[in-house]
N, C-alpha and C positions, 0 to 999 in steps of 0.2 A: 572422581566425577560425581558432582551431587545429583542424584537421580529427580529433587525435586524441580530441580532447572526446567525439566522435558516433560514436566505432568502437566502444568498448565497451556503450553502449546500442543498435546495430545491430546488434551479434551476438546478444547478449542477443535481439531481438527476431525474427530471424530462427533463431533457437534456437528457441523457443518455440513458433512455428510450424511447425517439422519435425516436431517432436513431438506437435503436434496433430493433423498430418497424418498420424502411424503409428501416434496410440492412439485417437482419435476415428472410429467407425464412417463418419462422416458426411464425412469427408473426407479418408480412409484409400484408396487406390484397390483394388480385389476382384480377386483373383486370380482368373485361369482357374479355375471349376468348383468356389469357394470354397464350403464347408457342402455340398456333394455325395458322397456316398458314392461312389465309384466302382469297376467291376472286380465279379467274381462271386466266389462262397462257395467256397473251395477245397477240395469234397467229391467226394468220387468219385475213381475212376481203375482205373489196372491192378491187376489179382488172377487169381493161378491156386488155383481150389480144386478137388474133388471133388462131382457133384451124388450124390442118396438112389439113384441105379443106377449109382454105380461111376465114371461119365464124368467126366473132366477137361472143365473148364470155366474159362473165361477170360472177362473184363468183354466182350472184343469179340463175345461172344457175346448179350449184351444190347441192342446196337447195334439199330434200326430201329424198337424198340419202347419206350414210355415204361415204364419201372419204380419199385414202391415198393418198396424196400430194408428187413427190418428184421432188426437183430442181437442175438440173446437164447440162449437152451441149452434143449434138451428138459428137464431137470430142473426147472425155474422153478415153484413152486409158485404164481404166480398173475402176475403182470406178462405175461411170455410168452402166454399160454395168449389172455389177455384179449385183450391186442393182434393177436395173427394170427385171432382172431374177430372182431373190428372190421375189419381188413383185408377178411374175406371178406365180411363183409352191406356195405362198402363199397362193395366190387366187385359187387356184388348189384344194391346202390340202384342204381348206375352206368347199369346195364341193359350194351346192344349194344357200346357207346361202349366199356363197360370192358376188352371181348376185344383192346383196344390196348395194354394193360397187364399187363406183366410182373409178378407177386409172386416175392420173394425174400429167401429167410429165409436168413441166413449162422450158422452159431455159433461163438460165442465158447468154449464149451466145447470143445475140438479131443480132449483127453483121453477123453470118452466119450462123445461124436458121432459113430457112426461113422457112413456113410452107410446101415446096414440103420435106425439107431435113429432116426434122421431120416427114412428113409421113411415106417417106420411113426408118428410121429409128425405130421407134414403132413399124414398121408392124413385126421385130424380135422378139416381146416380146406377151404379153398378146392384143389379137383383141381388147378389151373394154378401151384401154389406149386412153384418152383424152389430144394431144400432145400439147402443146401451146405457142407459142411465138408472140413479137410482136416488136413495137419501143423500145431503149435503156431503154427510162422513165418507160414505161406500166412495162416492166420486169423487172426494177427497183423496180417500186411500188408495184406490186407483190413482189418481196423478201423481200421487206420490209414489209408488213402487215405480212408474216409469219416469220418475224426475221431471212431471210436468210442473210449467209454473201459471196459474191461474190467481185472477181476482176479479171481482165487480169495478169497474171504474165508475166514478162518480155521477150521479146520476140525473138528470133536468126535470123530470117529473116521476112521481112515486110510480114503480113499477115500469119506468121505460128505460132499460141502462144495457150497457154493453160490459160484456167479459175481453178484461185483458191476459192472452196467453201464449202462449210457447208455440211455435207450427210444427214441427218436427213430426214427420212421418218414421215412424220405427218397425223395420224389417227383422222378426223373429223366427226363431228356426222352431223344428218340429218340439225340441222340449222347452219349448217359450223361453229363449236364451236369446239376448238382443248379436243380433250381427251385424247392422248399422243404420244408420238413419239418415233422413233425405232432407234439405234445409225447404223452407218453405219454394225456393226459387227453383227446385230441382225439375226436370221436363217428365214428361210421360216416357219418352225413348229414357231416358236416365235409367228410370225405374223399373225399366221393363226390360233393359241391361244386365243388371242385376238381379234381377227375379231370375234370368236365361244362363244365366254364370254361375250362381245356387246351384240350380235345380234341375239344368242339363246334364248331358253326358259327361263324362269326367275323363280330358285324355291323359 
């Protein structure tokens, strides 16, 4: 019997089967931690801004306290205004539980934010908002550690223009770690859901 008769139907066959073995679900072997998402949202981090009285102020300064982050301009004729009223009856519903909770409104406006127009501005919304802006760069680098997206839109007359950007309210834990974020359409109950699921009792 010529042995070489049976070697090209052997390869053939065990061909076959490797292949089965690396496209077939069922017989393919599952990697470590295969269809698992893993690792955290890469949101958050270091920032040196200015708060609405002058003070320099730094992310480590949020530290120990959970906060909800949101980034918009005093000009906004209705997005802004909306959301840091949502923020505040959120903190509301919250009750006691909410004095754990930071608000913090950064602007992406840095051109005419200064810190007096952002005082007076905040002062409409919840007293405990931490307003902050500062140079073009600093509020820059801010939006950027938290993956905000800003820009000037085009403008109709020198110095009258609107900022185009991202709504996202972002809820951080005590070591300023993002735990998730709220879309612009999100309710005050939503939010205040959330904050009580955190930050409550744990059964």
């Amino acid at each position: 019997m010529n042995p070489k008769r049976f070697l090209a139907p052997a390869i053939i066959f065990f061909g076959t089967l490797l292949l089965l073995a690396m496209f077939l679900p069922g017989l393919r072997p599952e990697r470590p931690g295969a269809g698992v998402v893993q690792g955290t949202a890469a949101i958050g981090g270091a920032f040196d801004l200015i708060d609405q009285k002058g003070n320099a102020v730094s992310a480590a300064e949020l530290k120990g306290k959970y906060s909800l982050v949101y980034f918009g301009f005093t000009n906004c004729p209705d997005v802004c205004p909306i959301s840091l009223q949502t923020i505040t009856q959120a903190l509301n519903i919250a009750g006691p539980i909410g004095d754990e909770v930071q608000l913090v409104f950064i602007t992406v406006d840095a051109e005419r934010d200064t810190p007096k127009v952002m005082a007076e501005y905040t002062a409409n919304f919840h007293p405990r908002f931490l307003a902050l802006t500062g140079t073009a760069e600093q509020v820059r680098a801010a939006a950027s550690a938290y993956r905000v997206y800003f820009q000037k839109a085009k403008q109709e007359t020198p110095g009258d223009y609107m900022m185009e950007h991202s709504g996202f309210v972002y809820f951080m834990d005590r070591d300023g770690m993002y735990l998730t974020h709220f879309k612009p359409d999100a309710t005050a109950e939503q939010i205040a859901a959330r904050i009580r699921q955190e930050l409550g009792p744990k059964r």
